[in-house]
C-alpha positions as CSV (number, residue, x, y, z in Angstrom):
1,X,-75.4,52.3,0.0
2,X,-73.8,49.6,1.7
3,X,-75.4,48.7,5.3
4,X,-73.0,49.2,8.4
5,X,-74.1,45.4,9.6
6,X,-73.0,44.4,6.3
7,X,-69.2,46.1,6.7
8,X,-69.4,44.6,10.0
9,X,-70.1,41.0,8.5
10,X,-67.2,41.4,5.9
11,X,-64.3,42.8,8.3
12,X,-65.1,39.6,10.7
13,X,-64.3,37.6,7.5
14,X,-61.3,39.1,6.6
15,X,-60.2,39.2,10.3
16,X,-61.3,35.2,10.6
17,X,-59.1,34.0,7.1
18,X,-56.3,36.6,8.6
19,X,-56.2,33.9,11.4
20,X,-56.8,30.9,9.6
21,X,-53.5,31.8,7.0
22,X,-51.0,32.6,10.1
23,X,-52.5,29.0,11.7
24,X,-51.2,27.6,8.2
25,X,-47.9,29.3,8.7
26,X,-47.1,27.6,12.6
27,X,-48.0,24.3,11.7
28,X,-46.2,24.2,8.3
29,X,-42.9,25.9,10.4
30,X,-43.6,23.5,13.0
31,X,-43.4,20.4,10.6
32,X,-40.0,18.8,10.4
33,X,-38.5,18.5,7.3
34,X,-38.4,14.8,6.3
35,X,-34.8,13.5,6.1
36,X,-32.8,13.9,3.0
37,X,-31.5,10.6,1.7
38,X,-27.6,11.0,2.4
39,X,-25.2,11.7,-0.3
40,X,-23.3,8.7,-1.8
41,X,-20.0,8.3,-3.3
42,X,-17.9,6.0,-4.8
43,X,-15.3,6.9,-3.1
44,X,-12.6,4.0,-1.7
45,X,-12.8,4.9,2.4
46,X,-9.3,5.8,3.7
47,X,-6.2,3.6,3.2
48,X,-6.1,3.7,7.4
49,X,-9.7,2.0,7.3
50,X,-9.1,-0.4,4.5
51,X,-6.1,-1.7,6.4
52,X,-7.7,-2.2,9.8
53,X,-10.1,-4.4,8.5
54,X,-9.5,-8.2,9.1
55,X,-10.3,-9.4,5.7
56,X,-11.1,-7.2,3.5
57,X,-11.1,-7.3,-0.4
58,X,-10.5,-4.4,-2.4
59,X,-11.5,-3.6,-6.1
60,X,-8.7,-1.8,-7.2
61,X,-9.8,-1.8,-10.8
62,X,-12.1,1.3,-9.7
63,X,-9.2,3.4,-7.3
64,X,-7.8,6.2,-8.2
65,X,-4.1,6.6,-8.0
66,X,-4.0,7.7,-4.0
67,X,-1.7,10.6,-2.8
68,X,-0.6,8.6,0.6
69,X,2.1,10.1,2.8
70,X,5.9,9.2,3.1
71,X,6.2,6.6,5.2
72,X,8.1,8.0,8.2
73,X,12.0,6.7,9.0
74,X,12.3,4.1,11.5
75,X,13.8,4.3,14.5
76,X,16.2,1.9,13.7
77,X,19.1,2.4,16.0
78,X,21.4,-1.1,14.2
79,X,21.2,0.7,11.2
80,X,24.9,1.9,9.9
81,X,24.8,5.8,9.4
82,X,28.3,5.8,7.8
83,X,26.6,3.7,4.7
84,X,26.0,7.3,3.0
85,X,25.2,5.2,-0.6
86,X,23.3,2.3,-1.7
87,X,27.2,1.0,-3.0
88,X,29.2,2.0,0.3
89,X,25.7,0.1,2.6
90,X,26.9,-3.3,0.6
91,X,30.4,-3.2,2.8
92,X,29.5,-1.6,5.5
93,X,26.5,-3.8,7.1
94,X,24.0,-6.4,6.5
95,X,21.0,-5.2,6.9
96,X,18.4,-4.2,4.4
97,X,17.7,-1.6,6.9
98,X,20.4,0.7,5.7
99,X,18.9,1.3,2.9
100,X,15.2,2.5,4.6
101,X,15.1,5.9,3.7
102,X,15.4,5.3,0.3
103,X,13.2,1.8,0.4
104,X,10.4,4.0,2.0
105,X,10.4,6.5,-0.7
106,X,10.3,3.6,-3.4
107,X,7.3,2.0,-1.4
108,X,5.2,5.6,-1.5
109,X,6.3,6.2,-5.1
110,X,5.0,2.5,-6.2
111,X,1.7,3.6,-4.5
112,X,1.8,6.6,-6.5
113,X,2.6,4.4,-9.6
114,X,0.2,1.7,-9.0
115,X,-2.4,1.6,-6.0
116,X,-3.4,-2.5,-6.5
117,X,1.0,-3.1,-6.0
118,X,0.3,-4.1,-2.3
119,X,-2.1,-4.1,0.7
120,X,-0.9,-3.7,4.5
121,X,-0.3,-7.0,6.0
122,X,-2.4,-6.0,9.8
123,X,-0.7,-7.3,12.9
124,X,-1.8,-10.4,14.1
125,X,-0.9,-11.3,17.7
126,X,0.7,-15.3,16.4
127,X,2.6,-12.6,13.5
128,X,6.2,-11.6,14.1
129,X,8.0,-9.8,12.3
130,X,11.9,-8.0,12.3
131,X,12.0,-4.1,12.3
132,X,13.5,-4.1,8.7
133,X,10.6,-5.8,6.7
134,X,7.8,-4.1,5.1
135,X,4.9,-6.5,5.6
136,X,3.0,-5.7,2.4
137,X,1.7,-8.0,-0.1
138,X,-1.1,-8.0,-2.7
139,X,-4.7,-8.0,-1.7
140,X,-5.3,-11.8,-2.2
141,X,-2.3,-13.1,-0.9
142,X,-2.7,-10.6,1.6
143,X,-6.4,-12.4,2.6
144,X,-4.9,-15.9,2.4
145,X,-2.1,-15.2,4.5
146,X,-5.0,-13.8,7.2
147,X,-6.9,-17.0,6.9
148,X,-3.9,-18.9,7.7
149,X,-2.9,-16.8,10.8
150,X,-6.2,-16.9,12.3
151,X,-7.1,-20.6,12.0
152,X,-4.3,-21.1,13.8
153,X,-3.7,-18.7,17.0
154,X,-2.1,-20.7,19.1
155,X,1.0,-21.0,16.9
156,X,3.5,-18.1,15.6
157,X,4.6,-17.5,12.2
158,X,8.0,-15.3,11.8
159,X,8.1,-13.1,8.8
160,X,11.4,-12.3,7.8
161,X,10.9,-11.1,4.4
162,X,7.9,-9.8,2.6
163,X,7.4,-7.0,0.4
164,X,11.4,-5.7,-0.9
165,X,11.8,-2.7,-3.0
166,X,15.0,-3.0,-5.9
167,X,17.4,-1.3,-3.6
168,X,17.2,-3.9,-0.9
169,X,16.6,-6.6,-3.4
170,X,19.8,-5.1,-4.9
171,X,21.7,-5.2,-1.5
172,X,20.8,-9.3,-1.3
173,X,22.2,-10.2,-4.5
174,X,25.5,-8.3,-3.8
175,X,25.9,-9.8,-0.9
176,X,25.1,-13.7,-2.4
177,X,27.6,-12.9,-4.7
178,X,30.2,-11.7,-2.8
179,X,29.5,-14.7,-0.4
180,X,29.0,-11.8,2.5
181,X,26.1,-11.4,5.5
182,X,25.2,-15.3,5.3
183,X,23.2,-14.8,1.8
184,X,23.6,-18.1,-0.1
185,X,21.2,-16.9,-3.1
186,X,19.2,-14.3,-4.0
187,X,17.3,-13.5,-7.3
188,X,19.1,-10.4,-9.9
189,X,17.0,-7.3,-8.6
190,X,13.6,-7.2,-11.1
191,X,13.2,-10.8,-11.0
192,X,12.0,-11.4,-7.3
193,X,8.6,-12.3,-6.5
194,X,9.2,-10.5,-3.0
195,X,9.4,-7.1,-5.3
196,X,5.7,-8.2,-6.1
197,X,4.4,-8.7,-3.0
198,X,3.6,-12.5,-4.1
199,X,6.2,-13.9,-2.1
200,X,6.9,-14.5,1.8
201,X,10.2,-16.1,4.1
202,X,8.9,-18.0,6.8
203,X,11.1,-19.0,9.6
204,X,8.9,-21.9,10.5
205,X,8.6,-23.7,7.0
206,X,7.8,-27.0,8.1
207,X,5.5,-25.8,10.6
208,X,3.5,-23.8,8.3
209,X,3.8,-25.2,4.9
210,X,0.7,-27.5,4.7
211,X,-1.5,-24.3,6.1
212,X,0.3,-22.3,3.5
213,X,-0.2,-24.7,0.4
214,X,-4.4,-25.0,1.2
215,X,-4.2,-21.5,1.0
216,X,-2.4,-21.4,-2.7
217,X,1.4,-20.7,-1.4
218,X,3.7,-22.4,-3.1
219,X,6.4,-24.5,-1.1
220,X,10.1,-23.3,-3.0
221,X,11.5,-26.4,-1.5
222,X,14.7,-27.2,-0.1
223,X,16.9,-24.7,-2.3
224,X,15.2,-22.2,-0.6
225,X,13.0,-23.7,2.5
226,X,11.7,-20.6,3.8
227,X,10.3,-19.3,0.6
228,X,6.5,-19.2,-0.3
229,X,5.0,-17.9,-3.5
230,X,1.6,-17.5,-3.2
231,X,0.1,-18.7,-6.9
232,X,-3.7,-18.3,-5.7
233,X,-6.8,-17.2,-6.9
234,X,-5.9,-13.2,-8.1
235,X,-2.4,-13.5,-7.8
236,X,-1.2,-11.3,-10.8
237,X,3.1,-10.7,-11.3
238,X,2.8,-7.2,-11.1
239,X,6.7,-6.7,-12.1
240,X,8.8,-3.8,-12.2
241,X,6.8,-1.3,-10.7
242,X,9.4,-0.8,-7.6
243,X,12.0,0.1,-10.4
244,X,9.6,2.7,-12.0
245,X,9.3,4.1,-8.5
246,X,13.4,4.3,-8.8
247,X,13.2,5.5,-11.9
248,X,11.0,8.5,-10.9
249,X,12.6,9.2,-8.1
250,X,15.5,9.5,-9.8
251,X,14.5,12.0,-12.7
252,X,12.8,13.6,-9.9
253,X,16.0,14.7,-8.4
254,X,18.4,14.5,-11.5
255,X,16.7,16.2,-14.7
256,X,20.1,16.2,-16.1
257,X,20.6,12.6,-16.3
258,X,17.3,11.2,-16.4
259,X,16.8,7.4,-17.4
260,X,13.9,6.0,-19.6
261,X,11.0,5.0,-16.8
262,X,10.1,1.6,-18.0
263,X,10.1,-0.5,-15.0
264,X,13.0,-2.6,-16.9
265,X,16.3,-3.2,-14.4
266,X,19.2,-2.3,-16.2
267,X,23.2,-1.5,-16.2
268,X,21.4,1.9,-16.3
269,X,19.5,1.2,-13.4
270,X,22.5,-0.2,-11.3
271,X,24.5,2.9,-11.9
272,X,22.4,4.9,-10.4
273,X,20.8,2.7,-7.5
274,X,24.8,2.7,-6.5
275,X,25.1,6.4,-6.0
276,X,21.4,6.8,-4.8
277,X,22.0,8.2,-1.0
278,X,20.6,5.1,1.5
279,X,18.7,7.6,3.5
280,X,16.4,8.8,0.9
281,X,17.0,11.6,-2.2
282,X,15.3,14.8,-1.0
283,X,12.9,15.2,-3.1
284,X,10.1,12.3,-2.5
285,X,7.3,10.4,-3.5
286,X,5.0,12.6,-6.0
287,X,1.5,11.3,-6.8
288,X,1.3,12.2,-10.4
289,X,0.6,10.4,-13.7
290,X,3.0,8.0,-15.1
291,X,3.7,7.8,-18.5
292,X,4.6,4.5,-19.0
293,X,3.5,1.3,-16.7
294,X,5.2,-1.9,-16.9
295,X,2.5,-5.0,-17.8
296,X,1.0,-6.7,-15.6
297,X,1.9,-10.8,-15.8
298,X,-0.7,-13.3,-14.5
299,X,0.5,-16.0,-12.3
């Protein structure tokens, strides 16, 4: 028979380690959690990011094709709205802007196509540029080009031409030829170094050329003063790819008379950039894989 003191003894034990375990309990509730290490990705951080940067290098080798969006229309009141076709915008005006509907689908498509084609030039306040260019070039000329800006605020570089996609590049050549809009040469659309984005016109050549030269631009000369090719560390020729973006766009919105998508410009090619509407086809830019890339061609 058990003693009563002894029961008595025994419940105060069970009572005290009661206590003790819901003690436990509070402090271990009580106790942050330590912080989780954060996630990491490898991940490029948005196109609006990259392109606010000053100088920033990119390593495109490791980017997925993006899915950007359309680049909007601008509000370009010079441009001709009778020019309904790439063909009837060569009589009709002289401006490369005619033809930005259908340029700004090329430029998304190319994105599509390849994302290393071209970098956003950012504004810089000595940078001035008309409505109608598209201020993109590749990532190292791109950096270059900022170097030269910014060791040298207090003078103004004008920009006339940059980045041009085959339909505007096919707008210039008409117009050398047929002596029209003041255009005294331009190179046969595929072969331009401004559908690369290796290649700017600078109003200002003499100003700007020795600046331009340290930073591995090439002086054209005096055929064509205001042209620079920038032949730098990383330039690569990446040629064609603004005629597979035609070519795509095309098929896109004529699968019964599609063309082969090689990046290759062609009487093909011509035929149909002439009866491609100015203002853009209506189906757009589609981020999807390409079957067939033109090579890229070191400079």
């Amino acid at each position: 028979m058990i003693p009563l003191y002894a029961l008595g003894i025994a419940s105060l034990g069970i009572i005290v380690a009661d206590v003790l375990v819901i003690q436990q309990t509070l402090v271990e509730r009580a106790t942050p959690e330590p912080p989780r290490p954060a996630a990491t990705t490898s991940a490029a951080p948005p196109p609006a990011q990259r392109e606010s940067a000053a100088v920033e290098r990119e390593d495109p080798g490791e980017l997925p094709p993006p899915e950007p969006p359309p680049l909007k229309p601008r509000n370009d009141k010079s441009k001709n709205r009778k020019a309904q076709t790439v063909e009837q915008a060569v009589s009709t005006t002289c401006s490369t802007g005619a033809v930005d509907g259908l340029s700004r689908q090329i430029v998304t498509e190319a994105r599509c196509v390849d994302p290393r084609m071209f970098a956003t030039v950012p504004r810089r306040k000595n940078l001035v540029t008309p409505g109608n260019v598209f201020l993109f070039l590749e990532a190292p000329a791109r950096d270059q080009l900022l170097q030269v800006l910014d060791a040298n605020p207090n003078r103004t570089m004008t920009v006339n031409s940059a980045f041009r996609t085959v339909a505007q590049q096919f707008l210039l050549d008409r117009w050398a030829r047929s002596g029209r809009c003041n255009i005294k040469m331009a190179a046969t659309p595929g072969t331009s170094n401004h559908e690369t984005g290796l290649a700017l016109d600078v109003s200002e050549p003499g100003t700007w050329r020795a600046a331009l030269e340290a930073r591995g631009f090439r002086w054209m000369g005096p055929s064509d003063p205001v042209h620079f090719d920038y032949q730098g560390p990383g330039a690569v020729r990446r040629e064609g790819i603004d005629i597979v973006a035609f070519q795509r766009l095309w098929n896109r919105n004529h699968p019964e008379d599609r063309i082969p998508e090689n990046g290759a410009y062609s009487e093909q090619v011509e035929a149909r950039i002439k009866k491609s509407p100015a203002a853009g086809f209506p189906q757009g830019a589609v981020c999807a894989a390409s079957s067939a890339r033109p090579a890229n061609k070191p400079r």
